[in-house]
N, C-alpha and C positions, 0 to 999 in steps of 0.2 A: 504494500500500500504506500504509494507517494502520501509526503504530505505534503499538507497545503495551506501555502501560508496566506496572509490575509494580505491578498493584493487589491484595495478596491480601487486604485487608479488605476489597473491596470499595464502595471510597467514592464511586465514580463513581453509586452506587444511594442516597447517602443525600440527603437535604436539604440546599441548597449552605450553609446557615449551620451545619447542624451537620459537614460537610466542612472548612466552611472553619474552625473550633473544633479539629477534629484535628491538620489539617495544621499550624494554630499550636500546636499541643501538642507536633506532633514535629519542626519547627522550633525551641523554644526547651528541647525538654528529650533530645531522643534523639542517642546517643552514635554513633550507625552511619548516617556520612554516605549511605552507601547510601539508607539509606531517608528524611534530610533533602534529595535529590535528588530523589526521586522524590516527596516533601511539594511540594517547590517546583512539580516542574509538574503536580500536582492540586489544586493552590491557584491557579496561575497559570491555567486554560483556568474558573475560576472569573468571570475577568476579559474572557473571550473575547468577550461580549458589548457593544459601543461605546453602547449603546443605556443599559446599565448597569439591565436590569430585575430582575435577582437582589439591587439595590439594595449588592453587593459590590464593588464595583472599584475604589472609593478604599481600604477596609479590607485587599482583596486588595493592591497599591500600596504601602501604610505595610508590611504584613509582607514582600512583599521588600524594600521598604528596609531593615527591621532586618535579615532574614537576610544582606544586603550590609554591613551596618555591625557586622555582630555573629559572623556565623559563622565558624570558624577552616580551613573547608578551600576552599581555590580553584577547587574541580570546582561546588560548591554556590552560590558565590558566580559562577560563571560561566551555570550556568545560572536564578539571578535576576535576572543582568541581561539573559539571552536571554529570559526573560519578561517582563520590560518590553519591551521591542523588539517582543514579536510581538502585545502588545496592545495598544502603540501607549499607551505610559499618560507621556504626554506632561510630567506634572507630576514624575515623578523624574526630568527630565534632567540635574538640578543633583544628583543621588544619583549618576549613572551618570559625571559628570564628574570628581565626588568623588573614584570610586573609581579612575577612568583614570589620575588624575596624583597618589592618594596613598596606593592601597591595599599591603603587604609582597605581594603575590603578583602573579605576571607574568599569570598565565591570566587571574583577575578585572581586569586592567589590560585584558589585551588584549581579553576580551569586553565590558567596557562599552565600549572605543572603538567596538569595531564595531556596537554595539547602538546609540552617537550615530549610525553610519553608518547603519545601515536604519533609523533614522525619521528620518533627513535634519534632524537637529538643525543645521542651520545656525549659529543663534545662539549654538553657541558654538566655533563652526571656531576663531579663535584660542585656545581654551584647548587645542584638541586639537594644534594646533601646538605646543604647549609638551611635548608625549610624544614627539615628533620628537629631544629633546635625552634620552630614560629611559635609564637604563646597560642596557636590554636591547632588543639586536635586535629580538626580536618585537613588542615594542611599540611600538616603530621603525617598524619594516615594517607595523604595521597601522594607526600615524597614516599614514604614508605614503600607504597604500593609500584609507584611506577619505576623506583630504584630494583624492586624483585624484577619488573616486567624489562627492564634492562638484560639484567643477569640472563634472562631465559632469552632475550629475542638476540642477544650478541652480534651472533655470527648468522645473523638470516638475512643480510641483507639492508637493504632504504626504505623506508615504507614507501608504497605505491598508494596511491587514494584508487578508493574504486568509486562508481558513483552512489551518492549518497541519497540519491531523490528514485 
């Protein structure tokens, strides 16, 4: 089952530059994270393509970064760094580390660690040991966990995203 997100402007029909122009409009200016949630991943499946023929996925890339460095609610920031992760956009993992071990909110803490975990960011297992020591459990428990899911995934390879929708 796709799911389906709540597009009622319908931007999944427009042209992805003038999509991705919206989505940074209500990214940086709309008050109802509801709808800065649902920006994020119609900006993000902008990026879905590894091949990068919509000539978007760096640009897509910098604007989750900024809604990571910029937006004030943890649900929004959580799911920008689950967009990085599932496009595999290999070049914010130094954003996604950032935000592990220095972001005020538990949730964007504990979803970037786990988004270092699904793209098997190796290179920087010791920084994620350092969330091992965060005054909150969950963050605790999800270095914890994605440090095991290191150990086991080693020598398998890069993650590959497959499609998510």
């Amino acid at each position: 089952m796709a799911i389906q997100l709540f597009d009622e402007n319908n931007m999944r029909q427009l042209p992805d530059a003038e999509r991705f122009r919206i989505c940074a409009e209500i990214l940086k200016t709309e008050s109802d994270e509801s709808k800065r949630w649902d920006a994020v991943w119609l900006v993000g499946e902008l990026a879905e393509d590894p091949d990068n023929k919509n000539g978007l996925r760096e640009k897509v890339g910098d604007m989750l970064e900024w809604t990571l460095r910029n937006d004030l609610n943890g649900v929004v920031k959580h799911e920008a760094s689950f967009q990085i992760a599932a496009r595999n956009l290999r070049n914010k993992i130094h954003v996604l580390t950032d935000i592990a071990l220095n972001d005020n909110s538990v949730l964007s803490k504990h979803e970037a660690i786990e988004a270092l975990g699904l793209m098997r960011a190796f290179e920087v297992e010791d920084l994620i040991e350092k969330a091992l020591d965060d005054p909150s459990i969950d963050v605790q428990e999800t270095a914890h966990f994605v440090l095991k899911r290191f150990a086991r995934l080693r020598n398998q390879g890069e993650y590959k995203p497959s499609s998510i929708l």
